[in-house]
SERO-4910 file (N, C-alpha, C, O; in steps of 0.05 Angstrom, whole numbers):
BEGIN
 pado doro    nc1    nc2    nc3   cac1   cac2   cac3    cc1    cc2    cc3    oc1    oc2    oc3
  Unk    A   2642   2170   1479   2651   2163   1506   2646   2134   1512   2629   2121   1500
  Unk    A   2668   2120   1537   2663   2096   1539   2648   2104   1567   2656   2118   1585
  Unk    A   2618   2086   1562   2610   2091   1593   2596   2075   1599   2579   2065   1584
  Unk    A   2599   2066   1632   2589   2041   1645   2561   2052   1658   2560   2072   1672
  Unk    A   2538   2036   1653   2512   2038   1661   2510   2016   1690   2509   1991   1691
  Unk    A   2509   2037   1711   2504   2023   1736   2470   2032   1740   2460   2053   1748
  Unk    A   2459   2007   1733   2428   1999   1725   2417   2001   1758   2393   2008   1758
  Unk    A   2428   1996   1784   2417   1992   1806   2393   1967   1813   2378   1960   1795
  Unk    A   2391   1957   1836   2376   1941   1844   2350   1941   1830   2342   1928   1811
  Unk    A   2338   1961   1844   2305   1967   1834   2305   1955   1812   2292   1935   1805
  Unk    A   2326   1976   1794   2318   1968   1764   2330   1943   1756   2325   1935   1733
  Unk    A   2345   1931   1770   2351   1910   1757   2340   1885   1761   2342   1865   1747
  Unk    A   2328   1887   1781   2297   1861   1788   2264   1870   1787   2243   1858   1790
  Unk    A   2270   1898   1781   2246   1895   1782   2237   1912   1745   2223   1903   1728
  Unk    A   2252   1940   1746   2250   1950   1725   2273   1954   1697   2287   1971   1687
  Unk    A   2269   1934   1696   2293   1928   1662   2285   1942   1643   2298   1944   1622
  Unk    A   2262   1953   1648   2263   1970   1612   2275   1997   1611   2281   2010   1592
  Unk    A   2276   2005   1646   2292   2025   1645   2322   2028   1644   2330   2051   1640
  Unk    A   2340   2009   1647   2366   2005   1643   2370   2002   1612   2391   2009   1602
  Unk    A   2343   1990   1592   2354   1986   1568   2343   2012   1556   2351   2016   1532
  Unk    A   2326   2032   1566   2317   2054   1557   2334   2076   1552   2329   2093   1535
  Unk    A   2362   2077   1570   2384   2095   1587   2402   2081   1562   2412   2097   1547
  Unk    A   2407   2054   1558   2423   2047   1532   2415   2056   1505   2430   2066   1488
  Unk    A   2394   2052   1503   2380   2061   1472   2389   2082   1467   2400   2083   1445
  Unk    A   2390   2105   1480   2385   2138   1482   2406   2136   1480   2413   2143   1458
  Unk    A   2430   2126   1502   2457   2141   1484   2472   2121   1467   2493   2130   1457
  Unk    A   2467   2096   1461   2481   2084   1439   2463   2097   1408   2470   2092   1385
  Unk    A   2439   2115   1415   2432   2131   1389   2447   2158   1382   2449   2170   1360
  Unk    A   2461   2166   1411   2473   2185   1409   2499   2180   1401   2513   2200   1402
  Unk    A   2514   2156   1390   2528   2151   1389   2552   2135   1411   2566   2116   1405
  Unk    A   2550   2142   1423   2569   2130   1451   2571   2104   1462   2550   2102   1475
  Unk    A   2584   2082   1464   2594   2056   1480   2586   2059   1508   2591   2074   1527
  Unk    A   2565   2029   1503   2553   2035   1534   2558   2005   1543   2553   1986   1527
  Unk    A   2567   2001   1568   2573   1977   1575   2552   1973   1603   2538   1987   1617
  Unk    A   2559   1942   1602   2543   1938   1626   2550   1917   1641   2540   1896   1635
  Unk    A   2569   1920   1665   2588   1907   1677   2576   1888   1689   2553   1896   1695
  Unk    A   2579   1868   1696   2558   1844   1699   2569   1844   1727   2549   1849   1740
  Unk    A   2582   1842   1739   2600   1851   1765   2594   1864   1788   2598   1858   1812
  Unk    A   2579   1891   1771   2571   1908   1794   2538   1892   1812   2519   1879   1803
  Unk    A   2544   1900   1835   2525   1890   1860   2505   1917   1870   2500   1933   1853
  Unk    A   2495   1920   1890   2472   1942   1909   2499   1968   1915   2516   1958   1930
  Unk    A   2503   1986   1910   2510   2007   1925   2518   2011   1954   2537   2020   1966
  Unk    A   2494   2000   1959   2495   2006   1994   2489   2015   2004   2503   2014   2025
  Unk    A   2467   2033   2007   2458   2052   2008   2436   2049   2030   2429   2066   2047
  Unk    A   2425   2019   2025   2406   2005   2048   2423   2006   2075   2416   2008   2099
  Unk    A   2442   2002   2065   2462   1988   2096   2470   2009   2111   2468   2012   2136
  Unk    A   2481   2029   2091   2493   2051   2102   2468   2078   2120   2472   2095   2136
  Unk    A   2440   2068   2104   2421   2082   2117   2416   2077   2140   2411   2095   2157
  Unk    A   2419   2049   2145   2411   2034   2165   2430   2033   2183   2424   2024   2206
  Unk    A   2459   2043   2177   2473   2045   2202   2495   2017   2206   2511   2011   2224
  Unk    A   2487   2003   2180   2513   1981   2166   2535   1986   2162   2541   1967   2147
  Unk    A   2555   2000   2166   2572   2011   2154   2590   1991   2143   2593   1990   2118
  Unk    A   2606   1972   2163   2616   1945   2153   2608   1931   2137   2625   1917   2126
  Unk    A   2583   1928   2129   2565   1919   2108   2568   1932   2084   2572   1919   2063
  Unk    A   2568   1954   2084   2562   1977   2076   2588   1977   2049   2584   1978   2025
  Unk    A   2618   1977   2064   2653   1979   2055   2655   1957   2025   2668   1960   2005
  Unk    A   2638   1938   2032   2651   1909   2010   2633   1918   1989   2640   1913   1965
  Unk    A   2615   1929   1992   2600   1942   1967   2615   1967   1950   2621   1966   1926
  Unk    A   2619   1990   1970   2636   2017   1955   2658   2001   1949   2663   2005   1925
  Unk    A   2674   1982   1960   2702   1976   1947   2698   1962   1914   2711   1966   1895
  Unk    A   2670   1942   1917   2665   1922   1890   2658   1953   1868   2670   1957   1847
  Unk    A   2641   1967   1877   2633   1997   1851   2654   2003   1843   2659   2000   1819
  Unk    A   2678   2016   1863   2693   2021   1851   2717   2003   1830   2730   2013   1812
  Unk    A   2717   1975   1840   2734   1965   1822   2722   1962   1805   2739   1961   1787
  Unk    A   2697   1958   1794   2678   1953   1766   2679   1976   1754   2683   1975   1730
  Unk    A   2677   2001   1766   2661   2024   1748   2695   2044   1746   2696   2068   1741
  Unk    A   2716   2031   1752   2741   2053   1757   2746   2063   1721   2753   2084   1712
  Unk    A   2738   2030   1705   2750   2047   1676   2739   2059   1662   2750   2065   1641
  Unk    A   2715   2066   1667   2699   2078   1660   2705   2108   1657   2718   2119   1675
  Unk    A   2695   2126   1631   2703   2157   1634   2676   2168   1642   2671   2190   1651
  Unk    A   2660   2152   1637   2631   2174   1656   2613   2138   1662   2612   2120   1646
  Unk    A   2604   2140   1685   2583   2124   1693   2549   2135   1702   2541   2152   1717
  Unk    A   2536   2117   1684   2509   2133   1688   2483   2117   1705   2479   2093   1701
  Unk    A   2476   2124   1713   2456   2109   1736   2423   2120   1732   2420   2143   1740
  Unk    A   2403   2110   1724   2375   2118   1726   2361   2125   1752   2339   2114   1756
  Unk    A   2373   2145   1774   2380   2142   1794   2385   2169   1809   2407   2171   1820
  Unk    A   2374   2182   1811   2381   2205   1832   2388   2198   1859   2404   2211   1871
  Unk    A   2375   2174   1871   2376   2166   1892   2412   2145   1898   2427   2141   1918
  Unk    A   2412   2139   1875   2437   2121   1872   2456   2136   1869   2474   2137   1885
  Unk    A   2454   2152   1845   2483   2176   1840   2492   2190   1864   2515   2196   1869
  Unk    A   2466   2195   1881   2474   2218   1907   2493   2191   1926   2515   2199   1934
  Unk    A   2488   2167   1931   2498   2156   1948   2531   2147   1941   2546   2139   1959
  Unk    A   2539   2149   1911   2559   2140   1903   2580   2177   1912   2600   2181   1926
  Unk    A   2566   2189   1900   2576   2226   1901   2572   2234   1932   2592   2232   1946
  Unk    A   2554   2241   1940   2552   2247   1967   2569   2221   1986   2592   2224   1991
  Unk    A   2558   2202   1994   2567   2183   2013   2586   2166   2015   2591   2155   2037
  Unk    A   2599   2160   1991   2621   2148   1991   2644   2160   1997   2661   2145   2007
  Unk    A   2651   2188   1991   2678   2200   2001   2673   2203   2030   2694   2202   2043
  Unk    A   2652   2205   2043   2652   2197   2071   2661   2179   2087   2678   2181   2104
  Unk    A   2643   2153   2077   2650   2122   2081   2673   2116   2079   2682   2099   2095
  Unk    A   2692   2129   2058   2724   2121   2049   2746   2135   2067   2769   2130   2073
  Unk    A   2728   2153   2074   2748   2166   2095   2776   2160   2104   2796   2169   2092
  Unk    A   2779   2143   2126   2788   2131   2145   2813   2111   2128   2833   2103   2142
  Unk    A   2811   2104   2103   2826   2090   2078   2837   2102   2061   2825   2101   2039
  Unk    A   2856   2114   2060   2869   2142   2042   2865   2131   2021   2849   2141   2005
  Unk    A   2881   2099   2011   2882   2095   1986   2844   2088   1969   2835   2092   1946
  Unk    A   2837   2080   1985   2809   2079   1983   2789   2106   1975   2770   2106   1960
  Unk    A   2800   2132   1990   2796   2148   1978   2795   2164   1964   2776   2178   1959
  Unk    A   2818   2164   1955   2832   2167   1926   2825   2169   1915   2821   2190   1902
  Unk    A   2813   2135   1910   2807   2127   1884   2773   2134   1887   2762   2139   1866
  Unk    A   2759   2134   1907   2724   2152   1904   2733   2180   1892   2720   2187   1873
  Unk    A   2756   2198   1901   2755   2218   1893   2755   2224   1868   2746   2246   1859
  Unk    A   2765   2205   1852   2779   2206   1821   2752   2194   1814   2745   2205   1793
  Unk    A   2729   2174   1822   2716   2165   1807   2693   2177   1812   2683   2188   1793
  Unk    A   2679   2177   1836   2655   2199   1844   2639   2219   1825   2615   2220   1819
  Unk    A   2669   2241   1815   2660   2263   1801   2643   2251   1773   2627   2263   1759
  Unk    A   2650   2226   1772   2649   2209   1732   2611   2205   1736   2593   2209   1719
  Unk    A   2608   2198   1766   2585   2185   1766   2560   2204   1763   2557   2224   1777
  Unk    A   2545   2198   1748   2516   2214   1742   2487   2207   1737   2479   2187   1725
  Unk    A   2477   2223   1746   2452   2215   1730   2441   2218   1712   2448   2240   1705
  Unk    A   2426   2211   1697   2420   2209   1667   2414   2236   1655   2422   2241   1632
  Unk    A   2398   2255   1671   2400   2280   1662   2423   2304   1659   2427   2321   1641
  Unk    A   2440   2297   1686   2463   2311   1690   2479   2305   1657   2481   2322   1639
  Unk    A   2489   2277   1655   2498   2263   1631   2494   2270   1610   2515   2277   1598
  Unk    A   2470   2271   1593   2451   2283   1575   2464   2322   1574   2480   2333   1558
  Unk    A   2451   2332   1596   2449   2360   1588   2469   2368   1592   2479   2382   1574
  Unk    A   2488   2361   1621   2514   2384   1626   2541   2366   1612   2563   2376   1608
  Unk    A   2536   2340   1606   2567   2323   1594   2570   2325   1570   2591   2331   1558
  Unk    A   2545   2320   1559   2543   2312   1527   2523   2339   1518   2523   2339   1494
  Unk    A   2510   2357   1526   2503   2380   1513   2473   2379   1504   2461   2400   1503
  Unk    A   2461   2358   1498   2442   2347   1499   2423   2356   1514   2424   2355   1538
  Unk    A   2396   2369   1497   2366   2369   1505   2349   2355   1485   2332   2341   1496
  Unk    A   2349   2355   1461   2331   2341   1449   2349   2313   1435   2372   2311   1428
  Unk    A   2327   2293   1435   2339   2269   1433   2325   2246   1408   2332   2223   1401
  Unk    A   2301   2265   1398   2281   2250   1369   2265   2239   1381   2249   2227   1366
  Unk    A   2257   2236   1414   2237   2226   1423   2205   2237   1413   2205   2258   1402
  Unk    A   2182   2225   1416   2159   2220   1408   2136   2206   1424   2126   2185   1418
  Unk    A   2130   2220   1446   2106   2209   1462   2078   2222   1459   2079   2247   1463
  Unk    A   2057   2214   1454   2039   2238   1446   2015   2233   1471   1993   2223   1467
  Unk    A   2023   2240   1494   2003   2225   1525   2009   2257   1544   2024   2275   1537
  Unk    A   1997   2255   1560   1979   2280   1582   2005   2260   1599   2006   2236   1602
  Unk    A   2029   2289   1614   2046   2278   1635   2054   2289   1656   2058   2312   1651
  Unk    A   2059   2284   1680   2075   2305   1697   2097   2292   1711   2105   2270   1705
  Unk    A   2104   2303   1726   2129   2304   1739   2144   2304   1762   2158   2324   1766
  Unk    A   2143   2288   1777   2156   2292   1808   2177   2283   1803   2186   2264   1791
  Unk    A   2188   2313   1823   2229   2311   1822   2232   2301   1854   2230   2310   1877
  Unk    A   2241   2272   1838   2253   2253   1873   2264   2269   1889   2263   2292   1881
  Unk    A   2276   2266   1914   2282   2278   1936   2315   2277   1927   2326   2298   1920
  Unk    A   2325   2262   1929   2355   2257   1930   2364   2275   1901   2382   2291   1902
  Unk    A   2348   2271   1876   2350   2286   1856   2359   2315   1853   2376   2328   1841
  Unk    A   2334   2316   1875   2326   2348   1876   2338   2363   1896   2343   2387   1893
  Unk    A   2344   2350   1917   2359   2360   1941   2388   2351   1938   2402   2370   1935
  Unk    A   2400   2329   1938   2428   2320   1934   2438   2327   1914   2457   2343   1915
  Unk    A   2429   2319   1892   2440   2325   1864   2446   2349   1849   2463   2357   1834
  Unk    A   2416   2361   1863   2415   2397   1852   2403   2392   1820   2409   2412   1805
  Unk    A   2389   2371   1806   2375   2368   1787   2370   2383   1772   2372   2381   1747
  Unk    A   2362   2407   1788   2344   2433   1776   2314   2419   1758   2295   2406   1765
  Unk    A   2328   2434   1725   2297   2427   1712   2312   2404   1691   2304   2403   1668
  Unk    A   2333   2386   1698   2341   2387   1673   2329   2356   1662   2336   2350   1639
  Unk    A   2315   2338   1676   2292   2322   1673   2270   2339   1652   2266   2333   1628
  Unk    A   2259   2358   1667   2239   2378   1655   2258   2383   1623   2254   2368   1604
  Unk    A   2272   2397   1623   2279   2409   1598   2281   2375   1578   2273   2372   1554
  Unk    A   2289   2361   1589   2286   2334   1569   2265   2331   1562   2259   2336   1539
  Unk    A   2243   2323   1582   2214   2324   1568   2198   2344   1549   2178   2337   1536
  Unk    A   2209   2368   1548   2201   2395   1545   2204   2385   1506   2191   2392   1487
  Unk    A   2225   2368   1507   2236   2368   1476   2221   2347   1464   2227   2344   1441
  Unk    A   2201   2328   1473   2193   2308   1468   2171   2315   1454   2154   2328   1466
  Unk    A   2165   2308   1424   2150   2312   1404   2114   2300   1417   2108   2277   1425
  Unk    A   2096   2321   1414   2073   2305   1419   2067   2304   1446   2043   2298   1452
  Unk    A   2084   2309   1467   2074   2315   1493   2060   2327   1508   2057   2348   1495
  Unk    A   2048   2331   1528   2034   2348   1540   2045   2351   1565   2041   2330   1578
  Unk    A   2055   2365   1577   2073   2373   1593   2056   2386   1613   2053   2410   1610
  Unk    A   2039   2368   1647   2035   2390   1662   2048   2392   1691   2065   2376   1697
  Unk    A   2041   2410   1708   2061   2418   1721   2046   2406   1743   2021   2405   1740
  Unk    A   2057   2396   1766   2047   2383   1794   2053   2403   1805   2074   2416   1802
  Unk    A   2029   2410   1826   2025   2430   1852   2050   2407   1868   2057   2384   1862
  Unk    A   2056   2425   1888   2072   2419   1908   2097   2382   1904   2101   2360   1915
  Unk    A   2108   2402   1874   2124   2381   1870   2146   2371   1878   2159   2351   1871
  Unk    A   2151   2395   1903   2177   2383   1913   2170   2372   1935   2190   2368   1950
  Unk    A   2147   2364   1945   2144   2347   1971   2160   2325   1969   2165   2319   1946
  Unk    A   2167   2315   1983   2170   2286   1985   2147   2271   1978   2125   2281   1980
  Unk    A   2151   2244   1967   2126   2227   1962   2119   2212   1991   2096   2203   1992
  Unk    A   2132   2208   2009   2126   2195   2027   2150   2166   2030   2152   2158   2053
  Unk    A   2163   2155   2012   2176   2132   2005   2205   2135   2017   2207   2118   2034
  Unk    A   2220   2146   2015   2246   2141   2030   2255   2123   2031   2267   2126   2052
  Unk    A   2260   2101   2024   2272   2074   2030   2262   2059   2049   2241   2047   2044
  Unk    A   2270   2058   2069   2262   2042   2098   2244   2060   2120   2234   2054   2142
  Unk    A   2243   2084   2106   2225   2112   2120   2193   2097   2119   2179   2094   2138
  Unk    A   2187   2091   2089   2160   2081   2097   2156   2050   2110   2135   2036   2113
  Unk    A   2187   2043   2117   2172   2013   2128   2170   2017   2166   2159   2004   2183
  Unk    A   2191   2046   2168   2196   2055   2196   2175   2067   2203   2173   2066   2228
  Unk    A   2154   2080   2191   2141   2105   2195   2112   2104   2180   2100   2125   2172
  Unk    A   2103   2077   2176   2085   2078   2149   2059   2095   2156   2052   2112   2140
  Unk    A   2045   2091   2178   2029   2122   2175   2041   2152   2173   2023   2170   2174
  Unk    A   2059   2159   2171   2062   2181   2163   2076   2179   2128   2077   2198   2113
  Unk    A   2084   2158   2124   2087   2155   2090   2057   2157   2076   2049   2167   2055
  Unk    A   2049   2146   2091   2017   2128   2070   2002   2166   2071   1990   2174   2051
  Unk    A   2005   2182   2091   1997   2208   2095   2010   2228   2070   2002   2243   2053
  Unk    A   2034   2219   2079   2048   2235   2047   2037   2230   2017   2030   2243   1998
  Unk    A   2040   2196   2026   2030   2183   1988   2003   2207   1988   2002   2229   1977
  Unk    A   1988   2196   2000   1953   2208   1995   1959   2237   1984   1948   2244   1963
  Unk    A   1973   2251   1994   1982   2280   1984   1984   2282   1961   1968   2294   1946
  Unk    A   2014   2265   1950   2028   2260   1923   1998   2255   1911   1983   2272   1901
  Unk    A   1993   2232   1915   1966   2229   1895   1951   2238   1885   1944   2234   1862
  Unk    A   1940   2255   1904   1917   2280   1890   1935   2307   1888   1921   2326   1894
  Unk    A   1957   2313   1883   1963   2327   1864   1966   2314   1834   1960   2326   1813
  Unk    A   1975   2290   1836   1981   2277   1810   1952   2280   1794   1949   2293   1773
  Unk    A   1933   2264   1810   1902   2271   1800   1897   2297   1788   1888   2305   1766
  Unk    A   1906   2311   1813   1897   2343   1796   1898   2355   1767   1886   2372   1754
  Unk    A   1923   2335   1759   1937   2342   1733   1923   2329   1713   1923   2335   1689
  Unk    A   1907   2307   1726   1889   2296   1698   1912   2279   1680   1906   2265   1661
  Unk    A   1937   2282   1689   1955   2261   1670   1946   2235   1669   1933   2221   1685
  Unk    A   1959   2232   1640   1956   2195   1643   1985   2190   1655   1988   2185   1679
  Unk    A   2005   2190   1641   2030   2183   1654   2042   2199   1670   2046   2222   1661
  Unk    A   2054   2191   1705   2065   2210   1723   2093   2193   1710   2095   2169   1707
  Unk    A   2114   2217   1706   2150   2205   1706   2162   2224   1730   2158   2247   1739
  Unk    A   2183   2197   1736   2199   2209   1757   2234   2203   1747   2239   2201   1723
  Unk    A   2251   2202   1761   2277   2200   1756   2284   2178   1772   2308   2170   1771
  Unk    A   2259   2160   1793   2267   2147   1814   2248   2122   1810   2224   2126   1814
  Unk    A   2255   2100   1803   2234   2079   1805   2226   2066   1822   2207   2050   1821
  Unk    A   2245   2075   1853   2231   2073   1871   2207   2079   1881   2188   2067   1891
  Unk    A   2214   2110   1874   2197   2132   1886   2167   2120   1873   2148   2112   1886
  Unk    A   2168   2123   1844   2141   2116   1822   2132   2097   1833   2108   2099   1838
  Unk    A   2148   2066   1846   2133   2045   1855   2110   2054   1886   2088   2047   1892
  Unk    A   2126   2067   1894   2107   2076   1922   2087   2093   1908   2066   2081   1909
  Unk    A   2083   2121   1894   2070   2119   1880   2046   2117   1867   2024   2127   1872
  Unk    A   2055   2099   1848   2046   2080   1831   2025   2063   1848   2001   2064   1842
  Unk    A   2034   2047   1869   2016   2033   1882   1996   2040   1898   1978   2026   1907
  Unk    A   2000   2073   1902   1979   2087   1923   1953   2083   1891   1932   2070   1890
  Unk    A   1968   2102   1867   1950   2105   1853   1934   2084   1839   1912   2089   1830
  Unk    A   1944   2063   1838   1930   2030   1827   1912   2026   1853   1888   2026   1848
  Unk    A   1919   2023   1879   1891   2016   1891   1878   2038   1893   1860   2038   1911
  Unk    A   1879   2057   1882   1861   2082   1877   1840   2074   1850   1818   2085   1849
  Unk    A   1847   2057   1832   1838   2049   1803   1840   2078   1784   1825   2089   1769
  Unk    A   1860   2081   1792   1862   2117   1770   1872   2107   1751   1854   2122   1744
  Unk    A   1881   2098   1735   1884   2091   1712   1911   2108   1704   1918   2105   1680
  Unk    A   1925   2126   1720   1943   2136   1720   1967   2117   1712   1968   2095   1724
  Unk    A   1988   2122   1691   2013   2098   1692   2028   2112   1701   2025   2136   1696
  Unk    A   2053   2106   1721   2075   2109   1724   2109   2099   1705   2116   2075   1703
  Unk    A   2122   2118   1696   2149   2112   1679   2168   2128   1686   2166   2153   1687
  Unk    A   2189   2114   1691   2221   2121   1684   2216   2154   1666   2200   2159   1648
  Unk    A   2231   2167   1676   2223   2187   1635   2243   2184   1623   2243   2200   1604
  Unk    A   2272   2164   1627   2289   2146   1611   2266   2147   1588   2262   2163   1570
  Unk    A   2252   2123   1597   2229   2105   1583   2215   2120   1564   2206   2109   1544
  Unk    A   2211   2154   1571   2197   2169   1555   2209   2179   1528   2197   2179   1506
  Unk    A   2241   2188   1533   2261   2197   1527   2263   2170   1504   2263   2175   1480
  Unk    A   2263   2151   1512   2281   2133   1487   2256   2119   1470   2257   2098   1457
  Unk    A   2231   2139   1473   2214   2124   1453   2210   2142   1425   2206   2166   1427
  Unk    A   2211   2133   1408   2207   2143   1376   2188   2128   1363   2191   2104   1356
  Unk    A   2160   2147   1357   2145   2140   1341   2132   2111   1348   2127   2092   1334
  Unk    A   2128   2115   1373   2109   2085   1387   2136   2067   1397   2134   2045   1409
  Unk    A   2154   2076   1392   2169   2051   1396   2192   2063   1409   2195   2088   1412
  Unk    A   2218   2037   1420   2252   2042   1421   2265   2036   1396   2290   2039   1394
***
């Protein structure tokens, strides 16, 4: 397959090893993976926020970047849901505009969907040998309908230890602009997430969202837990210590 990797913000200023983690994995699987230098933010900020005009010059630029694409993949539950869920909304009001979300929408996925239900794919030669668990992001888990299929990827990973988080479908507290609107009741959530993560005694928590891990991640660093946070891209495309 020819397919375009829409890497997203986060990861593209802040987390790059997860965009090249999502390449490794399927240019091992064989498949042409591009990476459109073109594509911009989604929109997803704007559109949360009630931008909508803001919001239009973004869905119109995705779609002219990602149209030739036969599947586009995003490290991203949070991102896939906004291109699938929110854009045939947004396009509404623009027949020809919607059209073309309708024809392209269905292509867009996230890395697990891609993996297990496109390409058939559960095991991948991965090799991590570390204590891990698992929070399934919100948008993942609720928008996307995820299920386990994050889980069943890790499940195949040689050397793992696989444990299960109490109350994993909470929310972490993070939401986008939720914890900058609301931060005592985020910082209430994080503390939750945290000591379940604790509970697990993992060294590495993976999520599907590098947002999500950064909020997180940062409760558990000024905690000094020694806990790491990763992509499980990142987990997925390592073999034998390495990519």
């Amino acid at each position: 397959m020819r397919i375009g990797l829409f890497v997203t913000c986060v990861n593209d200023l802040m987390y790059p090893g997860t965009g090249q983690a999502v390449v490794s994995i399927l240019r091992r699987l064989g498949h042409d993976v591009d990476f459109p230098a073109a594509q911009t933010c989604c929109g997803q900020m704007h559109a949360n926020s009630g931008y909508r005009a803001e919001t239009m010059p973004l869905l119109r630029r995705f779609v002219d970047v990602f149209e030739p694409y036969q599947a586009i993949v995003a490290p991203s539950g949070s991102c896939a849901a906004m291109v699938r869920e929110s854009y045939p909304r947004l396009a509404a009001d623009d027949p020809a505009l919607a059209a073309r979300v309708a024809a392209l929408a269905p292509r867009v996925y996230e890395l697990s969907e891609l993996l297990v239900d496109v390409l058939g794919v559960t095991e991948l030669g991965a090799e991590f040998p570390h204590r891990v668990t698992y929070h399934p992001t919100c948008h993942g888990l609720r928008m996307l309908g995820l299920g386990d299929k994050p889980l069943r990827l890790l499940r195949s990973v040689a050397g793992i230890r696989l444990v299960e988080l109490d109350a994993a479908e909470q929310c972490c507290g993070f939401g986008g602009t939720f914890a900058l609107k609301n931060p005592d009741v985020s910082t209430a959530m994080l503390a939750d997430k945290a000591r379940h993560v604790l509970d697990t005694d993992a060294e590495v928590l993976a999520a599907a969202d590098n947002s999500c891990l950064a909020h997180i991640a940062g409760g558990l660093t000024r905690m000094r837990t020694g806990v790491r946070a990763m992509h499980y891209a990142e987990i997925l495309a390592t073999t034998g210590g390495t990519r």
